[in-house]
N, C-alpha and C positions, 0 to 999 in steps of 0.2 A: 303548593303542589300543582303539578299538571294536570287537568283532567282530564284531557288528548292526548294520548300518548305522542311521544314524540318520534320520527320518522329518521332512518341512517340506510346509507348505501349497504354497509355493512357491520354487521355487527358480530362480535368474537365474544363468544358466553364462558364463564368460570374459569379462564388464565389463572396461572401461577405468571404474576406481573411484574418483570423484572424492568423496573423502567428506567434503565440504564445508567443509572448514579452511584450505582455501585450498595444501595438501600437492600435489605433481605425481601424477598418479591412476600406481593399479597395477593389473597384472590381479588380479580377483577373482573367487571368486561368493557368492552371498547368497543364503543361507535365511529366508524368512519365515512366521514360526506364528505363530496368534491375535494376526495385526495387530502384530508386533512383530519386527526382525531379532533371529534367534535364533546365527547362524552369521555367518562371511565370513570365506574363505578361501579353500584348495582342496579343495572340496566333493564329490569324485568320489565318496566312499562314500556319499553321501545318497542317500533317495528323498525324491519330491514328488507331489503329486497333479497340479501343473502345472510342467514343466520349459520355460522359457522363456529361448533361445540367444541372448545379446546382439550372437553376432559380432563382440569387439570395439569395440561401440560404448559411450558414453559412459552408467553409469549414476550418478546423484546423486540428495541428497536430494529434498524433492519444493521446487519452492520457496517460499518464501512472499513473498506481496504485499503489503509494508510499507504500502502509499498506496490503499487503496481506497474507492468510496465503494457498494459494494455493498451496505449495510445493509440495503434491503427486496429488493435481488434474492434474495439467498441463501434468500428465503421463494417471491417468488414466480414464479421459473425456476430451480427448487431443479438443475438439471443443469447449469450453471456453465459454458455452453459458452467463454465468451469466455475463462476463468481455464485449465479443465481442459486445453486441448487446448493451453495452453501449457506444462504440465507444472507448474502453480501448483497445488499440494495444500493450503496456508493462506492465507486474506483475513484481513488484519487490515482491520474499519469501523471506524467514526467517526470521521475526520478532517476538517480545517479545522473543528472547531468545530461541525459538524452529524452528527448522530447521530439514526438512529430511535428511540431512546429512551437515558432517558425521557421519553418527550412526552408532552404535552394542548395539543391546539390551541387558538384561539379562532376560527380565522376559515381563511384561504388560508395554508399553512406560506409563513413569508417569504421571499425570496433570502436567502443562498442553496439554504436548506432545501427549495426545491423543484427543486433535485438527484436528491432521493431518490424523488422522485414527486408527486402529487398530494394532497389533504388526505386522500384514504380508505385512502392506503399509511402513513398515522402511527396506529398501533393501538394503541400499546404503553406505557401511562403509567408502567410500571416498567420497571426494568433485567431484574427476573425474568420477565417476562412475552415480553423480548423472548427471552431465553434459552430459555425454551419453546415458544416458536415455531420458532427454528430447528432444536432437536432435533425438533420434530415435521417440520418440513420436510424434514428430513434430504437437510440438498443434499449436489451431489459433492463438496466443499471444505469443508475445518473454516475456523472463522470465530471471531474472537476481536476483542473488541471494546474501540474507546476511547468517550468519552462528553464529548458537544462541549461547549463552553461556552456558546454560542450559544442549541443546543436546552435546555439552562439555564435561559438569561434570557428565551427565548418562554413557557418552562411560567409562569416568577415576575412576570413584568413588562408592565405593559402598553402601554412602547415601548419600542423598542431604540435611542433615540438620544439616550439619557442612560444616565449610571452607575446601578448599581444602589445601593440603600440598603444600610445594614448587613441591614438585615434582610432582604432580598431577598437576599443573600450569604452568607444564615443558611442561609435554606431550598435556597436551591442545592446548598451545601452536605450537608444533608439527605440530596437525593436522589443528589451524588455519593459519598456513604458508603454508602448500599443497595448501589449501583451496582458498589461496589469489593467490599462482601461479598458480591458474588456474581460475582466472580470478572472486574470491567471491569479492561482495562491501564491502566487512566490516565483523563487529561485532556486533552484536543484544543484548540485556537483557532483561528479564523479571522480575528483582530484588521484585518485589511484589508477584509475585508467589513462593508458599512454595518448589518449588525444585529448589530456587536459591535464597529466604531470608538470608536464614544460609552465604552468601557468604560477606563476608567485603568490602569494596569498595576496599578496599588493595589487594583483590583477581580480581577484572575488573580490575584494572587497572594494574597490573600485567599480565596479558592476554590481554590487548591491545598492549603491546610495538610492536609487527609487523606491525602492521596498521599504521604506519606514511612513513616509508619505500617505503611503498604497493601503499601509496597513495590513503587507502582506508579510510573508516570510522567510527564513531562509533551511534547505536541507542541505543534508551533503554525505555522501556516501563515501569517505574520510579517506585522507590520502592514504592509510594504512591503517587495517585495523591486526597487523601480526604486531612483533616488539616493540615499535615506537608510535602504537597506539595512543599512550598519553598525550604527545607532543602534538599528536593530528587532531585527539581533542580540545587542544588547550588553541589549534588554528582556527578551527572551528566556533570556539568563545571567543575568539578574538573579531572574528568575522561580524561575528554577532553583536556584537558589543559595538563595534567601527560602527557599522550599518544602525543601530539601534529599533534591529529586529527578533525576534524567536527565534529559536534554533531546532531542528527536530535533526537529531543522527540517525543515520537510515540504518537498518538491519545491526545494531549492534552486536557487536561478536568479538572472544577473544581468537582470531583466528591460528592456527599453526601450532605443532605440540609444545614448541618453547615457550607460549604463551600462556596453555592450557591451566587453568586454575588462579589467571588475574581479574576473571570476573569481580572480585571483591575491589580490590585497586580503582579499578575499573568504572564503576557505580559512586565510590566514595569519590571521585574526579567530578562524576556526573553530579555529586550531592554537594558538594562545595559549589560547584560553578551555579548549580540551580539556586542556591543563596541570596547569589549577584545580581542572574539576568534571568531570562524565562528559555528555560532548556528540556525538553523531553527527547524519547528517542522512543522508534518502533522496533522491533526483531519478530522472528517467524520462527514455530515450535520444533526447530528438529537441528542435528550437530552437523547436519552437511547443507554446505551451500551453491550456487550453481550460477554461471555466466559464462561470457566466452572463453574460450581456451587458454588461459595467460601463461607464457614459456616460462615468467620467471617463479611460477608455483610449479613445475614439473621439476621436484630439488629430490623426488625419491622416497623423502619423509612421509607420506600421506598419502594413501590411495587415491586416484582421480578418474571417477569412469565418464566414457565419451559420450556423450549423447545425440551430437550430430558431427559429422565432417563433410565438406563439398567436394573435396579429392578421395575420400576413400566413407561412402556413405556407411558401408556394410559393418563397419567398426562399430557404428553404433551398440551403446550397454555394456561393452568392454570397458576392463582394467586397461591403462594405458603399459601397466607394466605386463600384462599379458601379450598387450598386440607389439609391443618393445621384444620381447622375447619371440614372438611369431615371426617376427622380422627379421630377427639375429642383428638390431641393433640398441643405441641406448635409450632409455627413456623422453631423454633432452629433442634426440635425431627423432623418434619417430612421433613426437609432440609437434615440430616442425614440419612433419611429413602431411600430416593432419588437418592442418592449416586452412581456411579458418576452418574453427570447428566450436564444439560447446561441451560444456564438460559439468559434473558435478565433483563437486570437492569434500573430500573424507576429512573436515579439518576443525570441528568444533569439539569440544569434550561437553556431554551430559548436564555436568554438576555444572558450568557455564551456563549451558542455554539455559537451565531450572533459572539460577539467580538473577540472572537479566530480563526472563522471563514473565519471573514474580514481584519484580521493585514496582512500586509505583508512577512512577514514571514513566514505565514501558504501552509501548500502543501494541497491538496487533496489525501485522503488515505481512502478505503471503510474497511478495516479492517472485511470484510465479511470473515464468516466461511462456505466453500465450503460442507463441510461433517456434517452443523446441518441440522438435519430433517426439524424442522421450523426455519428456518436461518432468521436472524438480516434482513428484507430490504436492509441492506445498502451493501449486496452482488450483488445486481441484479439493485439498483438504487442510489448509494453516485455521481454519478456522473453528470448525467441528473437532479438530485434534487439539487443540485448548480445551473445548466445551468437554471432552469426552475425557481424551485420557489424562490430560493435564488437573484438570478440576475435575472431576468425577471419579477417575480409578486411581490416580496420583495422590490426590485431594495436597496439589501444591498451593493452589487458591482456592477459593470460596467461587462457586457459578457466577456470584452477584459483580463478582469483582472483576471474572473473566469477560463478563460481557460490559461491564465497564471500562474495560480496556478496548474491548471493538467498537464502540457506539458513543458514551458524551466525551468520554476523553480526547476523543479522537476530532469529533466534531468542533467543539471548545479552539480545539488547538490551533486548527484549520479554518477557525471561522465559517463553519457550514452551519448558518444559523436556520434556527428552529428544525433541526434535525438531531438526529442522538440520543436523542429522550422519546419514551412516550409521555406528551403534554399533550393536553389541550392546546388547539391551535399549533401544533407541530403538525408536519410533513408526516402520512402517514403510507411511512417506510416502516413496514415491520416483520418479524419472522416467527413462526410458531415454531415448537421445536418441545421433543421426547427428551429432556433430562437423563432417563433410564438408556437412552435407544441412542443419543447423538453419538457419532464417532466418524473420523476417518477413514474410506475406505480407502485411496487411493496409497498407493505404493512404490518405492524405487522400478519394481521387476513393472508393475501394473499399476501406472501415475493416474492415468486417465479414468476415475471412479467417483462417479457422485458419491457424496455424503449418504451415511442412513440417519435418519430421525429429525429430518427437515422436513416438518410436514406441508407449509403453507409460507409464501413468500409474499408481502404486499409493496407495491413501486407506486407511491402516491397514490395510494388506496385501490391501486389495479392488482388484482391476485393474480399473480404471474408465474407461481409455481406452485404446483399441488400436489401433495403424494407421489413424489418420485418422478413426474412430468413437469415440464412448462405446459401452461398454459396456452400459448399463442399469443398470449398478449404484452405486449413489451410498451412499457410506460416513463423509459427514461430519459434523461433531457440534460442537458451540459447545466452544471451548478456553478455558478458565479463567484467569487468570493465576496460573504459579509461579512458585516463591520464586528471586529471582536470590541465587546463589552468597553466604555469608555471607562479610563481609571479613576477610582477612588470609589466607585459602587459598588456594592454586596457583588453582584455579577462578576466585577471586575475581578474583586480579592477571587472571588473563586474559581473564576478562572486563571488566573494568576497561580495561584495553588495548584489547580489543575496543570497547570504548563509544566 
């Protein structure tokens, strides 16, 4: 025994300690020095410069946001309200295939790449350029990046509705080798969006051959997830499989009512292929989803309300079939009238999201769009609306499980080593957080609503948010990819498992 007590930055007394494995929590407490859990136990002989009383409530990793598309927010509203105060301490960018960098425009960034902003938010012709930007930004949230294929074929090509050449699949290539020596997770797709349809699957998988090397991996936010979903999963394995990488499917979803109730189908495709190769996928807790305006979803089947438009801003919150009928024309005509614009989409059924929600394999990813005027909720609430109503008032899962889905699984996947968990000697990223109390406030009518029952946020052992404020202090930093668990060790199988 010590007869000194021994000394911590900070210290969190009596958690309920869910340490993200998905284990049923126990009481603990947690010592944190220089950004790092040092301790966790029964810590009564410690000192701390800040002792902070959990009462009880629930403390876990911090979690991370598998599905973002935060790429220039992290620069330019470096204090991360919409992530932080959901107790999100990592963004993973660049998914569906669009990425701040590395880009060079020529002109207006395309759909869907103006997502991420307008043409003066694209700065960054390299992958290292982007990486220095956000350590100088030092937002509250570390940030670790994929690298789209899309923003690819805008740098190489000078239309996106044709394949690219070998050579054009040379140079992309190129720049996702920079991209990965400095530290990108992968490769991203949006193969359902029209400036990366035209591309053959011959052309990803062609452009993946670095990623295995890299020890990185592959996403893809699937050329269709309405009826002939299977067949864009089984492009997807195939990718995976060529390449001899991971797979993660971004937002899985049975999209469109012909589809409504193949979640089951669905899952068993996913449970076969994960047999094979290593396949997970992320989705976000609610039946509607949201991106830019795509004409060939305005079919009448499905409500779609607008969120923003450049030709006619004031539409915003409406039904499209309402401002179709203001109009005195068709759905189709005043979709195009619209142009560009963003829209939410009425297209997922309940019993869906529950079962792809609760497989094991599924991550949590809010796939919230930082730069929509009237943004998706699931920017400001995908996270706490798991914690709350999904496990707590639902009781579809277990909390242990929910918060295992935002924190080691995620990590594991991604190779964000020593984060995910509370260990010793891990990254101390972590969330305090009311069981009783957590919930989503944010909403379609009113998106923009912090979380209730996020008591205390830690970014590398900096408490960054606190009862309903930030702090001021923002402690995050671009996260590198590390090396996933070499195979045949305990580690491995279980990550492995994990995948």
């Amino acid at each position: 025994m010590h007869s000194h007590p021994e000394a911590a930055d900070t210290l969190i007394v009596a958690a309920q300690l869910y340490d993200g494995t998905g284990v049923p929590p126990v009481e603990r407490d947690v010592a944190v020095r220089d950004g790092r859990i040092v301790a966790i136990g029964n810590l009564s002989n410690w000192l701390a410069e800040e002792v902070i009383e959990a009462n009880g409530h629930a403390l876990a990793p911090g979690f991370i946001d598998v599905h973002t598309h935060d790429d220039t927010h992290v620069i330019r509203a470096p204090q991360m309200l919409p992530k932080i105060t959901q107790g999100v301490t990592t963004v993973i960018v660049g998914n569906c295939g669009i990425s701040a960098s590395p880009v060079t425009l020529k002109g207006d960034p395309p759909d869907p790449m103006n997502l991420l902003g307008t043409r003066d938010a694209f700065s960054y012709p390299t992958f290292a350029a982007y990486v220095d930007a956000v350590n100088a930004a030092r937002p509250a949230v570390n940030v670790a990046a994929l690298i789209g294929h899309t923003a690819l074929r805008n740098n190489q090509m000078d239309r996106l509705d044709r394949a690219a050449t070998p050579q054009e699949i040379e140079q992309m290539r190129a720049q996702l080798t920079e991209a990965l020596a400095h530290g990108a997770l992968g490769l991203s797709s949006g193969l359902a969006y029209g400036a990366a349809f035209a591309a053959p699957t011959e052309e990803v998988m062609a452009l993946a051959a670095p990623l295995a090397e890299a020890g990185a991996l592959y996403t893809t936010h699937m050329r269709t997830e309405f009826d002939a979903i299977l067949d864009a999963m089984d492009e997807a394995y195939r990718i995976g499989r060529h390449a001899r990488v991971p797979v993660v499917i971004s937002h899985l979803k049975c999209a469109g009512p012909t589809n409504w109730g193949r979640s089951a189908e669905v899952l068993e495709s996913l449970e076969g292929a994960r047999r094979m190769q290593p396949i997970g996928c992320d989705c976000y807790p609610y039946s509607r989803s949201s991106s830019t305006l795509d004409l060939k979803q305005v079919t009448g089947d499905i409500d779609i309300t607008v969120t923003w438009s450049t030709p006619h801003p004031a539409m915003a919150g409406k039904l499209i079939r309402d401002i179709a009928d203001e109009w005195g024309v068709t759905q189709q005509e005043a979709a195009q009238r619209l142009q560009p614009a963003g829209a939410v989409y009425h297209n997922m059924s309940e019993d869906d999201v529950r079962r792809i929600l609760s497989h094991p394999a599924t991550m949590i990813g809010s796939d919230g769009l930082p730069n929509d005027p009237l943004p998706h909720p699931r920017l400001w609430g995908a996270f706490p609306r798991v914690l709350g109503h999904y496990a707590r008032d639902q009781r579809l899962i277990p909390l242990e499980e929910a918060v295992r889905k935002m924190t080691s699984l995620s990590a594991r996947r991604f190779g964000l080593t020593q984060r995910g968990e509370v260990q010793v000697g891990y990254h101390a990223d972590l969330v305090l957080f009311d069981p009783a109390r957590v919930r989503d406030a944010a909403t379609f009518d009113k998106p923009q609503q912090a979380a209730d029952g996020i008591e205390a946020v830690w970014v590398s052992g900096v408490l960054s948010y606190r009862d309903g404020a930030p702090t001021g202090e923002r402690a995050g930093r671009f996260v590198a990819r590390g090396a996933r668990p070499a195979t045949g060790d305990r580690a491995a199988h279980d990550a492995q498992h994990d995948f």
